[in-house]
Kinemage of the C-alpha trace (Angstrom):
@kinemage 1
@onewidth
@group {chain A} dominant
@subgroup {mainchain}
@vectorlist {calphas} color= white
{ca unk a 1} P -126.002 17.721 79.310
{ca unk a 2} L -124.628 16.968 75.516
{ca unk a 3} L -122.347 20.072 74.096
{ca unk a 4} L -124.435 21.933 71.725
{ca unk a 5} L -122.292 21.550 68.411
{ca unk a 6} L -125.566 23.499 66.201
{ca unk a 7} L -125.425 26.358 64.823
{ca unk a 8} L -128.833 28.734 65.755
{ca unk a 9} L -131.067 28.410 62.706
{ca unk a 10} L -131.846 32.225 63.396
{ca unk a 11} L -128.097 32.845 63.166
{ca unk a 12} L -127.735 30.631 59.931
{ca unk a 13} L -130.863 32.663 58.235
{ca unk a 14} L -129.926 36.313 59.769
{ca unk a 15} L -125.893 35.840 58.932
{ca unk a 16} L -126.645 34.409 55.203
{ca unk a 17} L -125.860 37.903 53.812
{ca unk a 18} L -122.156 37.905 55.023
{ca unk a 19} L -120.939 40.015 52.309
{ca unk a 20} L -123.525 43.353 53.493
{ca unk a 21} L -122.522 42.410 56.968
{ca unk a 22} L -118.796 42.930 56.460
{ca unk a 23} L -119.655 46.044 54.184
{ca unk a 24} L -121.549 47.434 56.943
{ca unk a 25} L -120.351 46.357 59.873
{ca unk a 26} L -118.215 48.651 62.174
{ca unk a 27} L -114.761 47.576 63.263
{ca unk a 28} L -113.101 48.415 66.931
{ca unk a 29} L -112.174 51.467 68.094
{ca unk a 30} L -108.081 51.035 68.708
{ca unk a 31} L -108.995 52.253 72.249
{ca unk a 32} L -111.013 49.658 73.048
{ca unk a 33} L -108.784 46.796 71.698
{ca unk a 34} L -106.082 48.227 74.129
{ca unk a 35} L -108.334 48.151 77.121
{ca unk a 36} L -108.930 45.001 76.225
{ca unk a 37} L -105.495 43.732 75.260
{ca unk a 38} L -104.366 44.676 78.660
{ca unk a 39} L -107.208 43.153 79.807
{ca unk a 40} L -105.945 40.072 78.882
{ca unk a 41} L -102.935 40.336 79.609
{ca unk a 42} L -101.161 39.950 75.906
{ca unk a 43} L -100.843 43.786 74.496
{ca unk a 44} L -97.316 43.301 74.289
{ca unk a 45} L -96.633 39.409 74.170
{ca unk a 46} L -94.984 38.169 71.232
{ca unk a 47} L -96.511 35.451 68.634
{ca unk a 48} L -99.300 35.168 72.307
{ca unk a 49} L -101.635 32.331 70.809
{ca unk a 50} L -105.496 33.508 70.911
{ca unk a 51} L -108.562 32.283 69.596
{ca unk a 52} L -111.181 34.591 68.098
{ca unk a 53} L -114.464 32.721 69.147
{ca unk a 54} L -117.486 33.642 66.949
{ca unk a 55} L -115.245 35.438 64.164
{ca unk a 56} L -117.678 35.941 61.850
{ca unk a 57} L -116.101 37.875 59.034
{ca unk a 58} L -113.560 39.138 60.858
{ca unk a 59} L -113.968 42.567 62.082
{ca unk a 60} L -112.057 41.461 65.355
{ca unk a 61} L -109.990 39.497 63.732
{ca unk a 62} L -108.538 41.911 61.229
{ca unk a 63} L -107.691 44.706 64.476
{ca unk a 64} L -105.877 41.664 65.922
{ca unk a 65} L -103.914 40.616 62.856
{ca unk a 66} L -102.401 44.140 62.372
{ca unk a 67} L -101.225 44.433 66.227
{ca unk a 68} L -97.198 44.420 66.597
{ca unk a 69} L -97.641 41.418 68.510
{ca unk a 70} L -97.773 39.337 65.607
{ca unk a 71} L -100.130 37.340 67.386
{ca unk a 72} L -100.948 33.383 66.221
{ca unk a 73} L -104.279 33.068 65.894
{ca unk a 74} L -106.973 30.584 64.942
{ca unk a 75} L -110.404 32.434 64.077
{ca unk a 76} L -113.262 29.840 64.567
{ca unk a 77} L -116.421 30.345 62.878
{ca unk a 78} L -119.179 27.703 61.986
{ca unk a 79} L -121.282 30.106 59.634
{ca unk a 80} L -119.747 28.573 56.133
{ca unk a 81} L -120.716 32.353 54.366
{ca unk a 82} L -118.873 34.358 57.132
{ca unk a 83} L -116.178 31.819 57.228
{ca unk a 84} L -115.715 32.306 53.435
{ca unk a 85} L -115.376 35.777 53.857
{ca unk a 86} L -112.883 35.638 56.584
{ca unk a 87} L -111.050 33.282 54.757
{ca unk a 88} L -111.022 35.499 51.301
{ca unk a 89} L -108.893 37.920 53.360
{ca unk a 90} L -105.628 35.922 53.750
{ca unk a 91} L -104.830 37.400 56.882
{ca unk a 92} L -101.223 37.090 58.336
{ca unk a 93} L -100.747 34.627 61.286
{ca unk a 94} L -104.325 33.870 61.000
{ca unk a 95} L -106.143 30.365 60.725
{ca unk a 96} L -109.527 30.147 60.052
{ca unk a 97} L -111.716 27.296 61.120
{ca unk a 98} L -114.978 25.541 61.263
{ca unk a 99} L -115.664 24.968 64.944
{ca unk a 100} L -117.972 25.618 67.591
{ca unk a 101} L -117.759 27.571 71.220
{ca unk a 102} L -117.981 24.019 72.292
{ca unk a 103} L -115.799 21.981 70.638
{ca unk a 104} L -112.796 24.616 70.020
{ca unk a 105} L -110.245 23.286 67.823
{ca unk a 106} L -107.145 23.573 70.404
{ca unk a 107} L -105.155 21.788 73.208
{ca unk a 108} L -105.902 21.187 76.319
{ca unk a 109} L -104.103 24.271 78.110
{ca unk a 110} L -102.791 25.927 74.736
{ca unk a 111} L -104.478 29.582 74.338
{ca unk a 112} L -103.242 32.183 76.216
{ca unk a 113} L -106.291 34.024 75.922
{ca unk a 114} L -110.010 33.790 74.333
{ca unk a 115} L -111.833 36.637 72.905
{ca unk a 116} L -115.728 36.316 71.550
{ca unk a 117} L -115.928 39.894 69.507
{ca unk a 118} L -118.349 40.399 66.163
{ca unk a 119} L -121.470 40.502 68.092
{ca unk a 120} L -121.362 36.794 69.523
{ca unk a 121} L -120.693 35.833 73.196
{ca unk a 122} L -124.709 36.083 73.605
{ca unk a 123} L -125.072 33.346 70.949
{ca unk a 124} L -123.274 30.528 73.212
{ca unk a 125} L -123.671 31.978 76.497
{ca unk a 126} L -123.875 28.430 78.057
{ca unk a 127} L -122.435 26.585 80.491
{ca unk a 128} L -120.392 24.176 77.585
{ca unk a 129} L -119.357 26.739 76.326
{ca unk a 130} L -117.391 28.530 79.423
{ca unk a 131} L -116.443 24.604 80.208
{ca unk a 132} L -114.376 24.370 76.500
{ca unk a 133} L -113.072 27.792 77.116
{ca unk a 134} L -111.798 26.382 80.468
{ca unk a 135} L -110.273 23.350 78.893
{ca unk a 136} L -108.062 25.239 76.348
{ca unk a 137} L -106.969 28.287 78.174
{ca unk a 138} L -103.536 28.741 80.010
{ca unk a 139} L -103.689 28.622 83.529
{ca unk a 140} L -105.422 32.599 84.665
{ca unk a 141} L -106.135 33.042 80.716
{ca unk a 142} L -108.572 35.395 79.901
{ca unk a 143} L -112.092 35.635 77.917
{ca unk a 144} L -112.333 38.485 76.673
{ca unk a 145} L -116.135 39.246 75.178
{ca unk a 146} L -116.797 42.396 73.114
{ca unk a 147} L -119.922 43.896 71.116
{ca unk a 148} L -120.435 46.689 69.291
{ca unk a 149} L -123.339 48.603 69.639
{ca unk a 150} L -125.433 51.387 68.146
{ca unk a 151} L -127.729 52.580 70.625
{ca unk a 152} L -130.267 51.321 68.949
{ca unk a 153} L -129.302 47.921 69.720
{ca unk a 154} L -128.613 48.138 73.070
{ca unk a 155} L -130.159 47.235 76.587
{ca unk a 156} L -132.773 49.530 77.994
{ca unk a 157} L -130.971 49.892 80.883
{ca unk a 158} L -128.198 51.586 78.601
{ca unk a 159} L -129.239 55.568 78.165
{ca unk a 160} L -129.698 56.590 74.482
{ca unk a 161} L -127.960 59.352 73.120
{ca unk a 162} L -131.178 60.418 71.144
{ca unk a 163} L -135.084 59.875 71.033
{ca unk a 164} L -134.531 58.818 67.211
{ca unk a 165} L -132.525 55.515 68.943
{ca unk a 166} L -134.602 55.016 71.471
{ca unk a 167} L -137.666 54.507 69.210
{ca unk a 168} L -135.251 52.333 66.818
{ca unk a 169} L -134.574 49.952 69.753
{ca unk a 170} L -138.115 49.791 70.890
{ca unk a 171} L -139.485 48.705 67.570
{ca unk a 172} L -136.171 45.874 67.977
{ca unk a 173} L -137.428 44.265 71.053
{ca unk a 174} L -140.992 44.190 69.457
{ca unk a 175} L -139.562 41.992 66.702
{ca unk a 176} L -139.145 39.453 69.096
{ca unk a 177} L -143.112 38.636 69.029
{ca unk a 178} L -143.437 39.830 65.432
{ca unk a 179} L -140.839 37.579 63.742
{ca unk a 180} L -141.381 34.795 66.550
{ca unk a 181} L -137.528 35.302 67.723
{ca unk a 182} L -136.283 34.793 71.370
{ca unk a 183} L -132.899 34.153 70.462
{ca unk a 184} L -130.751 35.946 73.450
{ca unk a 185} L -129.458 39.211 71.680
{ca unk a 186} L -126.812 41.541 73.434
{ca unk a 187} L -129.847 44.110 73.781
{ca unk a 188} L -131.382 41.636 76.283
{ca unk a 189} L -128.691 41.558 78.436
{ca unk a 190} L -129.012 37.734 79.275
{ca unk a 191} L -125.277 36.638 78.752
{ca unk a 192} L -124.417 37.603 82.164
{ca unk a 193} L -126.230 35.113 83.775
{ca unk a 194} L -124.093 32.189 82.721
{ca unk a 195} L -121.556 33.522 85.119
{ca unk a 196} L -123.892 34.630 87.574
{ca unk a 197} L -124.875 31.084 88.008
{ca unk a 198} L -120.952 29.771 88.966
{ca unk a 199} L -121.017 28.664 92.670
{ca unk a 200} L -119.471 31.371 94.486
{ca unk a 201} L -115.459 30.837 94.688
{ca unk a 202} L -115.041 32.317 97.583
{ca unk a 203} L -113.270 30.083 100.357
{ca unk a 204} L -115.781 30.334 102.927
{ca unk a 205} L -118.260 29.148 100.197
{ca unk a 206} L -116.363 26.522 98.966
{ca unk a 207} L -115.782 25.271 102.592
{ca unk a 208} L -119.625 25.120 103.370
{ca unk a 209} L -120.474 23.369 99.642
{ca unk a 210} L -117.193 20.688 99.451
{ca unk a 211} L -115.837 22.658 96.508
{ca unk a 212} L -116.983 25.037 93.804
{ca unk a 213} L -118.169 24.407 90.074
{ca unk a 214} L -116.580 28.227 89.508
{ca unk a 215} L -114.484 28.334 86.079
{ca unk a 216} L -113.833 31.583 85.922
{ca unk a 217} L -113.691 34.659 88.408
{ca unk a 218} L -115.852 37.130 89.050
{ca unk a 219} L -116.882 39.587 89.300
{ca unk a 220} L -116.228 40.824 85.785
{ca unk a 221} L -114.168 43.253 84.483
{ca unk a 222} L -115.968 45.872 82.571
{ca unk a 223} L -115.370 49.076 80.108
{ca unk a 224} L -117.089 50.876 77.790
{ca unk a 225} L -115.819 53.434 74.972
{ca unk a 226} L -118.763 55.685 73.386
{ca unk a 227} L -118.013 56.708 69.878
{ca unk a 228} L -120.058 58.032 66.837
{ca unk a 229} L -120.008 57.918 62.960
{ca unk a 230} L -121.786 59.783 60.101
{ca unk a 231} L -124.149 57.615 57.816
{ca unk a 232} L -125.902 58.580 54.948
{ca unk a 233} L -129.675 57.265 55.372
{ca unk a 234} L -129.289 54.541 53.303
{ca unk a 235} L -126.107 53.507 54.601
{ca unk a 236} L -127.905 53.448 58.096
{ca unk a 237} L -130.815 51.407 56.664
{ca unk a 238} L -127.866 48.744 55.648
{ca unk a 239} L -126.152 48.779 59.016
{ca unk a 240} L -129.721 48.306 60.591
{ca unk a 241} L -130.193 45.398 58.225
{ca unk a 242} L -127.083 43.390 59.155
{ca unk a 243} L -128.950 42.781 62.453
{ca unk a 244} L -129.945 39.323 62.182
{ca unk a 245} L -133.436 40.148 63.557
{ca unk a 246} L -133.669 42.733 61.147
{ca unk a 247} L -131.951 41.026 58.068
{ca unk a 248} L -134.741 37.984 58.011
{ca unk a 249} L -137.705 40.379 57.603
{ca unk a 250} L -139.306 40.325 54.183
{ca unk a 251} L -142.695 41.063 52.282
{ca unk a 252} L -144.907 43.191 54.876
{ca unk a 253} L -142.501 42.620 57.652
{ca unk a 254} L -139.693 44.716 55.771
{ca unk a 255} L -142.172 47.582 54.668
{ca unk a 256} L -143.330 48.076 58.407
{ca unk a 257} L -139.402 48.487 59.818
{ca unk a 258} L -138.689 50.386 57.077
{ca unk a 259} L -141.647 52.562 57.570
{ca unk a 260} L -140.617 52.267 61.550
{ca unk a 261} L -137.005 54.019 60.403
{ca unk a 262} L -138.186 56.577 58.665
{ca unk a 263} L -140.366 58.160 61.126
{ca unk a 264} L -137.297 57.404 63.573
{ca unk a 265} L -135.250 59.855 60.943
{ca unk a 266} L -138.230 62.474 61.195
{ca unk a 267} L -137.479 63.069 65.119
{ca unk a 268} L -136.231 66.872 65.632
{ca unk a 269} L -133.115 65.396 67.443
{ca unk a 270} L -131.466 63.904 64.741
{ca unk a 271} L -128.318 65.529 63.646
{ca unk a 272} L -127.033 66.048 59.929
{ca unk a 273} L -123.829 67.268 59.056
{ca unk a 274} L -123.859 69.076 55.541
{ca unk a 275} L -123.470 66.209 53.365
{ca unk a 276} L -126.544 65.516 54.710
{ca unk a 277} L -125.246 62.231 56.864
{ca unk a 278} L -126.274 61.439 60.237
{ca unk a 279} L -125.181 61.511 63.188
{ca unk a 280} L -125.075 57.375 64.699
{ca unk a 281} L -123.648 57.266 68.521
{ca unk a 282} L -123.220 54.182 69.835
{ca unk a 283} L -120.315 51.745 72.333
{ca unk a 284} L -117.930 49.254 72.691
{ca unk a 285} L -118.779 47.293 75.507
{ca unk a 286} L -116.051 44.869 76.810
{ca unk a 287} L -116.312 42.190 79.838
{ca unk a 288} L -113.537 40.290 81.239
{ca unk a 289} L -112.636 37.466 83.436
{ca unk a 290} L -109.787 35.098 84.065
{ca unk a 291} L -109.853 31.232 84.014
{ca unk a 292} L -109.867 29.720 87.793
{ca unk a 293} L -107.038 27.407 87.478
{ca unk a 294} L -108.154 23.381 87.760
């Protein structure tokens, strides 16, 4: 099968509005970079070279820069607006490039660890993808994958801190019909499946099948730390609109979600501190797993 070096066209219309998206955009909770640091096995490591897969406008990318570490890393992004504002922040130790999750810009054998952050492991979640990652990692290198997520944009099978989110996501996965958008999203928890579908790499297995096709161990490691923020409405209206599902509605589309939030923000549950902001809860997910040397 070719490598896939195209960028989604619902990722080039729904990331066009890089600017709002860094604006609004949440970064990582410092206890959740350390899980997943350690993770990787480079919290710690001096100058450790990393690639930030996916970097986007560099949310991840920034919380990586300012580590102790001083950390040499090459953010790859193929989204020319988000690139542009990565690039605008002249960040130390940091070199930002056009690339794709499968054709990395890096030596065979040269990263000591990968990460896929800002919301985009589900984007590439193919099998030339994890086969590039393999190429340029260190022997028992790590990908590291982290989202963000309000509970409004997560799975269902993720409880909701509030019936105000749960309606929020509901309406989400309807958009997939209404805007004619099956692009895998974290919320449909589909990523998973491109390691699910390694050949086991287990030794009895790989006795009975000649071998294994495995590139990277399982099963995953996994953590999750919950968090929450106060919004004003309107700033939560932007944050839902950096979504790319949400950011491409227009005309009658954009009156019905907006219509859609404000009942949401009519629930009884919804808390308001007394600036009048509200309450947002919401995760940082991580998964882990370690290259299976060649």
């Amino acid at each position: 099968m070719a490598a896939r070096h195209q960028l989604s066209d619902k990722a080039v219309q729904g990331f066009a509005k890089a600017a709002l998206y860094d604006k609004h955009r949440p970064s990582y909770p410092p206890e959740a970079l350390a899980v997943l640091l350690d993770a990787a096995m480079v919290s710690g490591v001096e100058g450790a070279r990393i690639v930030d897969l996916g970097a986007g406008t560099g949310k991840f990318t920034e919380a990586l820069a300012a580590r102790e570490e001083h950390f040499k890393i090459v953010a790859i992004e193929p989204h020319a607006e988000m690139r542009e504002q990565l690039a605008c922040k002249s960040l130390n130790n940091v070199a930002v490039k056009d690339g794709f999750s499968t054709a990395i810009p890096a030596d065979h054998s040269s990263v000591d660890a990968v990460f896929a952050a800002q919301q985009a492991f589900h984007w590439f979640s193919n099998e030339e993808t994890l086969k590039e990652i393999h190429r340029v990692l260190k022997p028992g290198g790590v990908l590291g994958m982290v989202w963000n997520a309000e509970d409004y944009n997560t799975s269902r099978s993720y409880d909701t801190a509030t019936e105000w989110s749960s309606k929020l996501r509901d309406y989400a996965f309807s958009l997939d019909d209404k805007v004619d958008d099956h692009e895998p999203r974290f919320r449909h928890d589909q990523w998973r499946k491109v390691f699910e579908n390694q050949l086991s790499s287990t030794p009895i297995t790989a006795a009975l099948v000649g071998g294994t096709n495995s590139l990277f161990s399982l099963p995953l490691g996994q953590d999750k730390v919950r968090w929450s923020i106060w919004l004003d409405q309107e700033a939560l209206w932007n944050r839902l609109r950096t979504l790319s599902h949400f950011a491409v509605l227009e005309g009658e589309g954009l009156k019905e979600a907006r219509e859609v939030f404000e009942a949401a923000l009519s629930e009884a549950d919804v808390q308001r501190n007394a600036e009048g902001q509200i309450k947002v809860d919401g995760a940082t997910i991580m998964a882990w797993t370690s290259k299976i040397p060649e």
